[in-house]
DRENPA-3360 file (N, C-alpha, C; in nm, 2 decimals, always signed):
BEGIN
1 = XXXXXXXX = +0.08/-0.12/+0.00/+0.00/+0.00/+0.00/+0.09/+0.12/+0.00 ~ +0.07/+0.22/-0.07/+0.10/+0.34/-0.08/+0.06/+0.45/+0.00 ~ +0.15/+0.52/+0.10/+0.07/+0.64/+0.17/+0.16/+0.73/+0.18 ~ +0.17/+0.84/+0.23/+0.25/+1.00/+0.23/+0.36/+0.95/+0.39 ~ +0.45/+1.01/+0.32/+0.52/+0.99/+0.41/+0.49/+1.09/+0.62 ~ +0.49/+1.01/+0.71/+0.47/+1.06/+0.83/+0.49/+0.99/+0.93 ~ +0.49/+1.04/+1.08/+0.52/+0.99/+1.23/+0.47/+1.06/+1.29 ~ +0.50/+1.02/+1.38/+0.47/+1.11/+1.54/+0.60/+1.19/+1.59;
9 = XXXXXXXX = +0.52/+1.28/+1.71/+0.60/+1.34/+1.73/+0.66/+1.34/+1.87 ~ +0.80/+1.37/+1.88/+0.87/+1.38/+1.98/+0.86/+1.43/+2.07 ~ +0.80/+1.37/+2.23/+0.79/+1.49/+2.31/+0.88/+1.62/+2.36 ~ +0.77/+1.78/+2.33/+0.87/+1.89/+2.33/+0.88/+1.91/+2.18 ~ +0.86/+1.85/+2.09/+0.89/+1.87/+1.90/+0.79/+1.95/+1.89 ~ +0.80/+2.05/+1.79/+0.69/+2.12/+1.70/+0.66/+2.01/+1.61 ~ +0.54/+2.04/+1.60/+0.46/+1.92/+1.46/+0.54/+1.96/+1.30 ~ +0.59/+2.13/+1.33/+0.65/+2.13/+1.16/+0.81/+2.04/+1.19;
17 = XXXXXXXX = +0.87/+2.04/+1.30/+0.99/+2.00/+1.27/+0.99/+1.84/+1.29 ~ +0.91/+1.81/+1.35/+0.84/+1.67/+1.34/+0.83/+1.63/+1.17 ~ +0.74/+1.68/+1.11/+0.76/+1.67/+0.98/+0.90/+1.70/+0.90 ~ +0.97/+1.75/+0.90/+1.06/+1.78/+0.83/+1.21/+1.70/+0.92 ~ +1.17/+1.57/+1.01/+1.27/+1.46/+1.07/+1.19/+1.35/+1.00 ~ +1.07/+1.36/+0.97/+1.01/+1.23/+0.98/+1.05/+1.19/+0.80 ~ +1.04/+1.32/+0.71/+1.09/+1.29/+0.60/+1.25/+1.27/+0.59 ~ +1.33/+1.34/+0.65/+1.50/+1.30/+0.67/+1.51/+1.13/+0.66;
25 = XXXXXXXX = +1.42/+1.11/+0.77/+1.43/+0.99/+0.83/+1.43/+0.87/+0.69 ~ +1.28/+0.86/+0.69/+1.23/+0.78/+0.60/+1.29/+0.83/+0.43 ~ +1.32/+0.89/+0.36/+1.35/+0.92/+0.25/+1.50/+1.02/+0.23 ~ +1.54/+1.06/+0.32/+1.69/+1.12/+0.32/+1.70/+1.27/+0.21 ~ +1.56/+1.31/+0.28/+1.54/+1.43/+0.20/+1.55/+1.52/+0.32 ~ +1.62/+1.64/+0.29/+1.65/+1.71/+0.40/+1.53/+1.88/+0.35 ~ +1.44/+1.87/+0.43/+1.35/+1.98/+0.36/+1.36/+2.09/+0.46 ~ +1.34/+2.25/+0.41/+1.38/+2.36/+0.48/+1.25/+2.39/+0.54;
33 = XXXXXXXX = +1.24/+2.41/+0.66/+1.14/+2.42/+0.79/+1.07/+2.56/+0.72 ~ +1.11/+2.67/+0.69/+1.09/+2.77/+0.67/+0.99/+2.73/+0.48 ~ +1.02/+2.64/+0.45/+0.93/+2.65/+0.34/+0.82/+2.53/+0.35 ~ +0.81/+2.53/+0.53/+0.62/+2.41/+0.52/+0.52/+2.55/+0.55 ~ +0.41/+2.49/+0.54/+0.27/+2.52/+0.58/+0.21/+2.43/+0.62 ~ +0.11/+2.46/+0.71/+0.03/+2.40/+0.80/-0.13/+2.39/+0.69 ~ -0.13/+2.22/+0.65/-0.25/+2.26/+0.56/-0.41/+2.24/+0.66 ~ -0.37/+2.14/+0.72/-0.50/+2.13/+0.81/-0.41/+2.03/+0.92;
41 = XXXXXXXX = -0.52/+2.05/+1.03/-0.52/+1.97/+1.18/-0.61/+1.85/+1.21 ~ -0.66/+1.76/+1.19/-0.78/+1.68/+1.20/-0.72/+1.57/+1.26 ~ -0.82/+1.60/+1.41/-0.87/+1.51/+1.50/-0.93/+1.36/+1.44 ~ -0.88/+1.23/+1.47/-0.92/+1.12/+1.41/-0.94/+1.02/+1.53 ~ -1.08/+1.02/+1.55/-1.09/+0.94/+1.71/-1.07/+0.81/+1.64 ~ -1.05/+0.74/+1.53/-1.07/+0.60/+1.48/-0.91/+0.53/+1.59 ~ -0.82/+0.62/+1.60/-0.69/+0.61/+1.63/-0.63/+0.62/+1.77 ~ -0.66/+0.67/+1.84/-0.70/+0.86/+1.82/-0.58/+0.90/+1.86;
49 = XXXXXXXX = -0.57/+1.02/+1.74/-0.46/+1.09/+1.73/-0.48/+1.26/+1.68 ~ -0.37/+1.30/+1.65/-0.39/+1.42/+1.59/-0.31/+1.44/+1.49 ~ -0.39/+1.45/+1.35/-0.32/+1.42/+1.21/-0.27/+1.54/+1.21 ~ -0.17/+1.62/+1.17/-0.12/+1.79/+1.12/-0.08/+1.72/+0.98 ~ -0.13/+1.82/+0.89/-0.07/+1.77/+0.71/+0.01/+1.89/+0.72 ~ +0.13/+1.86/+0.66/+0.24/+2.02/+0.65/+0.25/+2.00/+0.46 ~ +0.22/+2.10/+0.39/+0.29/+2.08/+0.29/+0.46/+2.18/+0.28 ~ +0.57/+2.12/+0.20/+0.64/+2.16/+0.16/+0.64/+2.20/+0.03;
57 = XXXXXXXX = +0.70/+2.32/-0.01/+0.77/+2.35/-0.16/+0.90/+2.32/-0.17 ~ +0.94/+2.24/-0.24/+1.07/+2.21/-0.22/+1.16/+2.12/-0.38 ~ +1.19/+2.15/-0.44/+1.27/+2.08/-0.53/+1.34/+1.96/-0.52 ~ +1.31/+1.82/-0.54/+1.38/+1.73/-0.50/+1.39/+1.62/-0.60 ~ +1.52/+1.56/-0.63/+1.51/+1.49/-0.76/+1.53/+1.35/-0.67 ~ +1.42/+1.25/-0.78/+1.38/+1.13/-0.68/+1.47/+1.08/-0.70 ~ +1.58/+1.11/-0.78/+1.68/+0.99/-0.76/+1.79/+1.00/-0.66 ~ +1.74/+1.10/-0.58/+1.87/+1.11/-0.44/+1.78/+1.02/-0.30;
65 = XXXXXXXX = +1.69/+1.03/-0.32/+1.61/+0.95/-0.26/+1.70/+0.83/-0.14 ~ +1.70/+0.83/-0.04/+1.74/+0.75/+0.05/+1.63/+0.69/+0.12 ~ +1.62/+0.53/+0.07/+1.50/+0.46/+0.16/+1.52/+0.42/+0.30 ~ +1.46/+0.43/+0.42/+1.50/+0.38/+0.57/+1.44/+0.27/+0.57 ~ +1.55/+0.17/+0.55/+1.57/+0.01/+0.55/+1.45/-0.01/+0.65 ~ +1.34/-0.14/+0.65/+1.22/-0.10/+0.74/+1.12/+0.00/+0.73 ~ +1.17/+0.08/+0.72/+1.04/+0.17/+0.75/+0.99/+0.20/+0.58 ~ +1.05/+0.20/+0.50/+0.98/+0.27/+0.33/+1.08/+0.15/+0.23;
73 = XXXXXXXX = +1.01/+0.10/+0.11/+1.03/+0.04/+0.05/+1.08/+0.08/-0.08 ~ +1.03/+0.21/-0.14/+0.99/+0.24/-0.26/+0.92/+0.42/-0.29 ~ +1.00/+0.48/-0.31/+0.93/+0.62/-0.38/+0.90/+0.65/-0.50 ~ +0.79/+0.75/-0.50/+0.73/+0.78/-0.70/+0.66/+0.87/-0.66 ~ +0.69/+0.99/-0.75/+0.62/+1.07/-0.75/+0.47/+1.06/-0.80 ~ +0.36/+1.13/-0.79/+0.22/+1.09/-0.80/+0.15/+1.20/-0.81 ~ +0.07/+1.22/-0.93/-0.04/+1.36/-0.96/-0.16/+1.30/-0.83 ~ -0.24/+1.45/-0.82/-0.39/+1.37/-0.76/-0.43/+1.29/-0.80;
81 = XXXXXXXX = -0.47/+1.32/-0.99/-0.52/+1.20/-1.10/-0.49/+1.07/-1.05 ~ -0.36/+1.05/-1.04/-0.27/+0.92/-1.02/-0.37/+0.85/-0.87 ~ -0.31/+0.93/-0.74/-0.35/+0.93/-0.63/-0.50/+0.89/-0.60 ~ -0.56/+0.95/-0.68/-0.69/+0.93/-0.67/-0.74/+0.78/-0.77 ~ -0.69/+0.73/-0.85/-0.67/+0.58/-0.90/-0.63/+0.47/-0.80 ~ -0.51/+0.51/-0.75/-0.46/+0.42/-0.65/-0.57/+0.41/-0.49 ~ -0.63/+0.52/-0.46/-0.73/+0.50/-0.40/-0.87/+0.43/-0.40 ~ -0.92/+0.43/-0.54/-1.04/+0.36/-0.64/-0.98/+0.21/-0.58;
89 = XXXXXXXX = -0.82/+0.17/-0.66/-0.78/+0.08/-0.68/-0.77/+0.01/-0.55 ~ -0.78/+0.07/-0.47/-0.71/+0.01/-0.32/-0.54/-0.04/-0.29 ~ -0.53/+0.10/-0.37/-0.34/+0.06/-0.33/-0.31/+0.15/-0.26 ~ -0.39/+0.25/-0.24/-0.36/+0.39/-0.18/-0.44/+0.41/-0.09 ~ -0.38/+0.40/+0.09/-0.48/+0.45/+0.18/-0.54/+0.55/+0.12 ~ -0.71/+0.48/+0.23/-0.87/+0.57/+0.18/-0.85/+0.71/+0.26 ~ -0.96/+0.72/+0.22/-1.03/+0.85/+0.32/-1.05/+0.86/+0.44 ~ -1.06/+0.74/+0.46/-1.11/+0.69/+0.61/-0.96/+0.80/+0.69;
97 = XXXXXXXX = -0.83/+0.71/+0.63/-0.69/+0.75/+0.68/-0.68/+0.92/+0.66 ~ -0.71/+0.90/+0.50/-0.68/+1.09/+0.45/-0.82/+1.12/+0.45 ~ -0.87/+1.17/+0.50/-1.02/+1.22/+0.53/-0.99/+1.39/+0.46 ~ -0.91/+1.46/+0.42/-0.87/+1.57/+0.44/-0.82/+1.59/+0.27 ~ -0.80/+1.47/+0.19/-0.74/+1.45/+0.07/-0.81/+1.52/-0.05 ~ -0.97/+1.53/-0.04/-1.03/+1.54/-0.16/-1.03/+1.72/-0.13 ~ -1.03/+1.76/-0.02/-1.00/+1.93/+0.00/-0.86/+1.96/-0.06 ~ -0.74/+1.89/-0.01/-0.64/+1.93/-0.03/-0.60/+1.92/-0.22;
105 = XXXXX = -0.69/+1.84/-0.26/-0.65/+1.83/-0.40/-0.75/+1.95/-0.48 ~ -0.85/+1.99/-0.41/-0.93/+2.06/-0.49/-0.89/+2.26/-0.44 ~ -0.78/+2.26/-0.38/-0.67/+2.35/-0.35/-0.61/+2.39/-0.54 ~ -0.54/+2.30/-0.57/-0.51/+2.33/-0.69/-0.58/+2.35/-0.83 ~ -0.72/+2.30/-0.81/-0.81/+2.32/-0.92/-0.85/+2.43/-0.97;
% end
C-alpha cells in the first residue's frame, strides 16, 4: 500500500519539525522548515490521534532518494489524477486514513 510519508511526534517537537525529521528519516530528503505550511489539523478518534498535514515547496530529484531500511520500501512521485486511481484501486490508503485528501486536492483546481 502506498501512503505520504509521516510519524509522530517527539515529546517537546513542534509538529513542523516533526515533519521535516520524519521525511529525513524515512527518505533522506532534508526539507527547509521555513518552506512548510500547515494545511489542516484533523482530529481522528478511529486512532485517536492528531493528524497535522504540513505541505512543503521544495525541489527534489527522486533519484537522491534514501530509503529507511524498514520503514519505506519504494518512492514515486504521483499527480492527484494518479492518487486518486490508486485509492479507487485500493493501493492507496482511503479516506477513512486521508479524510482531508479530496480538499487538499481541490486546492489546486
Amino acid at each position: 500500500m502506498w501512503e505520504c510519508t509521516g510519524g509522530s511526534v517527539l515529546m517537546g517537537e513542534e509538529s513542523r519539525i516533526a515533519a521535516v525529521r520524519e521525511v529525513r528519516e524515512e527518505l533522506g530528503v532534508t526539507l527547509d522548515p521555513a518552506n512548510g505550511r500547515l494545511f489542516t489539523s484533523v482530529v481522528r478518534p478511529q486512532y485517536p490521534d492528531i493528524l497535522d498535514v504540513w505541505l512543503f515547496e521544495q525541489d527534489v530529484d527522486i533519484t537522491t532518494i534514501v530509503l529507511q531500511e524498514g520503514e519505506t520500501c519504494d518512492a514515486v512521485w504521483a499527480s492527484k489524477e494518479k492518487i486518486r486511481n490508486m485509492i479507487d484501486e485500493g493501493t492507496f490508503f482511503s479516506k477513512k486514513v486521508y479524510p482531508f485528501i479530496d480538499e487538499l486536492f481541490s486546492k489546486g483546481e
